[in-house]
C-alpha positions in Angstrom: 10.6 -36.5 -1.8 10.4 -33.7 0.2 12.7 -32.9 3.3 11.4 -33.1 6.7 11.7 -30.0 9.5 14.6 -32.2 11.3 16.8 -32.3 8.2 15.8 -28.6 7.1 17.1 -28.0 10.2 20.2 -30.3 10.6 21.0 -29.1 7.3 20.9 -25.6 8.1 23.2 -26.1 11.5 25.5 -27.6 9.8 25.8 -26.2 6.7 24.3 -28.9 4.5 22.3 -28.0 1.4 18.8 -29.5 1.3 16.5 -29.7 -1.8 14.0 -27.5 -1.5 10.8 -28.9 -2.2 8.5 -27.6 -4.7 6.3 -25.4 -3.0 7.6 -24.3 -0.1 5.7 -24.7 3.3 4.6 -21.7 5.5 7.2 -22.8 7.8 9.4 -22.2 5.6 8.1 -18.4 4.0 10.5 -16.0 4.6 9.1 -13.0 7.2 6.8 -10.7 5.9 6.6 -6.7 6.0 4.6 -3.9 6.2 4.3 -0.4 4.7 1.9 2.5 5.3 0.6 4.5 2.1 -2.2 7.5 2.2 -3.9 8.0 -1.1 -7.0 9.5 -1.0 -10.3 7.0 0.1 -9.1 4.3 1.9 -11.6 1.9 0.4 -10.1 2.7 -2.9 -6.1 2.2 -1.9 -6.6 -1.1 0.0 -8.4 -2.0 -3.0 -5.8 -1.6 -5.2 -3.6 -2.8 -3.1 -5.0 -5.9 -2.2 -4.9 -7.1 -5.9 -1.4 -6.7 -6.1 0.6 -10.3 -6.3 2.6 -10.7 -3.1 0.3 -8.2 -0.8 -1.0 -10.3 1.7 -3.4 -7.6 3.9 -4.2 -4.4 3.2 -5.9 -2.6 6.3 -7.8 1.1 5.8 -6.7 3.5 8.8 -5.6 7.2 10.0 -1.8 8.1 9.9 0.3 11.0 10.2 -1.5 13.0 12.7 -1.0 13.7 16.6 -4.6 12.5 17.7 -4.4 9.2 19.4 -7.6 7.0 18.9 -9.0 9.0 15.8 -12.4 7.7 13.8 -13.9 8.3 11.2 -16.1 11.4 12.6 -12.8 12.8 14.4 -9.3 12.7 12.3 -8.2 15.9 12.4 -4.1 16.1 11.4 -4.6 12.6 9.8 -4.8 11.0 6.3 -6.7 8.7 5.4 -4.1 5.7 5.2 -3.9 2.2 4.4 -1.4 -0.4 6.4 -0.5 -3.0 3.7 1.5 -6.2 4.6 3.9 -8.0 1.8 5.9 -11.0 1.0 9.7 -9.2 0.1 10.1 -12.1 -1.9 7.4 -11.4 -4.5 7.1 -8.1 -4.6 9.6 -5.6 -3.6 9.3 -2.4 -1.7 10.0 -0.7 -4.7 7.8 -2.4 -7.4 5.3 -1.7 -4.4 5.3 1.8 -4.1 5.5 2.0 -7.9 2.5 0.3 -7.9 0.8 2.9 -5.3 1.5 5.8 -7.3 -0.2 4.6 -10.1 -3.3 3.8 -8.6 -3.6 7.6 -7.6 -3.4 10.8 -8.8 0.3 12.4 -7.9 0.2 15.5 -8.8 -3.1 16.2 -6.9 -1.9 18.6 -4.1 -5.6 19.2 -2.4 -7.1 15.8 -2.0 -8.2 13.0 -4.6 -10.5 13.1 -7.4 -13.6 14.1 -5.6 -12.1 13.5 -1.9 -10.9 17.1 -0.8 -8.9 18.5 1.8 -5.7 17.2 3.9 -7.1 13.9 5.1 -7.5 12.9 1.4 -3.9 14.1 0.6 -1.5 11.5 -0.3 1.9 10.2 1.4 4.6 7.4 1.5 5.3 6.7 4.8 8.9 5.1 5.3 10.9 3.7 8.3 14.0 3.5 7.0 16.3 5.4 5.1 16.7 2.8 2.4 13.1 3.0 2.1 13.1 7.0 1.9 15.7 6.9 -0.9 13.6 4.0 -3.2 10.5 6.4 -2.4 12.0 9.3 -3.6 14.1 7.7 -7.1 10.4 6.0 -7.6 8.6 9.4 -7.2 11.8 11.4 -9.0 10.6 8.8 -11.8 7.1 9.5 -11.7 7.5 12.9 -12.0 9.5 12.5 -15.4 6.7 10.4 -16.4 4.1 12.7 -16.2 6.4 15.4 -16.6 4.5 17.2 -13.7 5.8 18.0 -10.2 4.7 15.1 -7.7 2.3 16.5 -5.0 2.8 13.1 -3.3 4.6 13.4 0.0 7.8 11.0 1.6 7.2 11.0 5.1 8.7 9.5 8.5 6.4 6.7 9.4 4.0 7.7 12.7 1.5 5.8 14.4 -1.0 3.7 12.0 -4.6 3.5 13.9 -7.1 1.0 12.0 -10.0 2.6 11.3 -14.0 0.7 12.2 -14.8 -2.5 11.4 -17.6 -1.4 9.1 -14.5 0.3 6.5 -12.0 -3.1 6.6 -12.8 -4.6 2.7 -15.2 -2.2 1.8 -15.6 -2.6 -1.6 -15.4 -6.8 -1.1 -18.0 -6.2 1.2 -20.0 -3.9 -0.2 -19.9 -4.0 -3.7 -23.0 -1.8 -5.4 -22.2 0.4 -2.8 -18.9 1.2 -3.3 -18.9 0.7 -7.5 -21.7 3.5 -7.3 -18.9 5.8 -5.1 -16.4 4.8 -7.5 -18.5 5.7 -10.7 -20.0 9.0 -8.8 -16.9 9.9 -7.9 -15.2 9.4 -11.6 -11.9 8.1 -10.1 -11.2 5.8 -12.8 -12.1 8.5 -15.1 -9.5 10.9 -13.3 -6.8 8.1 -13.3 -6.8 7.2 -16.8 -6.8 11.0 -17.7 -3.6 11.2 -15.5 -2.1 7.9 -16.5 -2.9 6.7 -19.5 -2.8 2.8 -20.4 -0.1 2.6 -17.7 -3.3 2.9 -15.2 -3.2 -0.1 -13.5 
């Protein structure tokens, strides 16, 4: 039988245990975070992303730059940036930006794949310095790897600004379109060279 919300919560005043039922309800999920990762097209990050268990959103954007209200016709300073929200409890910050780096191309200092210049360049963004030390020991790592300086910067989080409607789930939403960017582009192609089987 599963608890009810009054003796979840008697329980927890004072002190009680409480079986836990089986599948817990949302009332009961544990809060959820966010993190901030540039790496190269958006529509390709919060792609990859997205299918990652215990990411709940993944939302394509502009960070790192001083312009307030940038689009996609004027970033300038920004990078191309995808705001990804995740349950700590399935996935953690670590095993998360493990998972970014290799869905891109590290050592790429001027852009990715086909994408050049700085907007296209690719970051961690933390808020904390717990989260700046796991970025660094996870990109210390990938660098032994590939045994190959990472290009891939650690940066202090700035403001994240969503980019148009029209970007949000690209690829769900426009999938010929995207597949024949993906294909023209030779991403997959680029990725595998980098990463081997260890691609994901």
């Amino acid at each position: 039988m599963k608890p009810t919300l009054t003796a979840v919560a008697l329980a927890a005043v004072f002190g009680l245990s409480a079986a836990a039922p089986a599948s817990a309800p949302a009332w009961a999920a544990g809060p959820l975070k966010t993190a901030v990762f540039a790496g190269g097209c958006f529509w390709s990050v919060e792609k990859a992303m997205e299918g990652m268990p215990g990411v709940t959103e993944a939302v394509s954007g502009y960070s790192g730059g001083a312009l307030r209200n940038p689009d996609y016709r004027n970033h300038e300073g920004h990078l191309e940036s995808v705001k990804v929200t995740y349950d700590p409890a399935r996935i953690s910050y670590a095993e998360l930006v493990d998972g970014f780096f290799h869905n891109i191309d590290p050592i790429d200092s001027g852009g990715q794949i086909c994408d050049r210049g700085h907007a296209y360049t690719t970051a961690v963004f933390v808020t904390t310095e717990a989260e700046r030390a796991t970025a660094l020991e996870v990109k210390a790592r990938v660098a032994k790897t590939l045994g190959r300086s990472v290009a891939t910067r650690v940066l202090r989080k700035s403001p994240f600004w969503p980019a148009e409607a029209y970007h949000q789930d690209y690829a769900k939403k426009n999938p010929a379109a995207y597949n024949r960017y993906r294909i023209g582009c030779g991403r997959d192609r680029a990725l595998k060279a980098v990463w081997g089987s260890a691609h994901r």
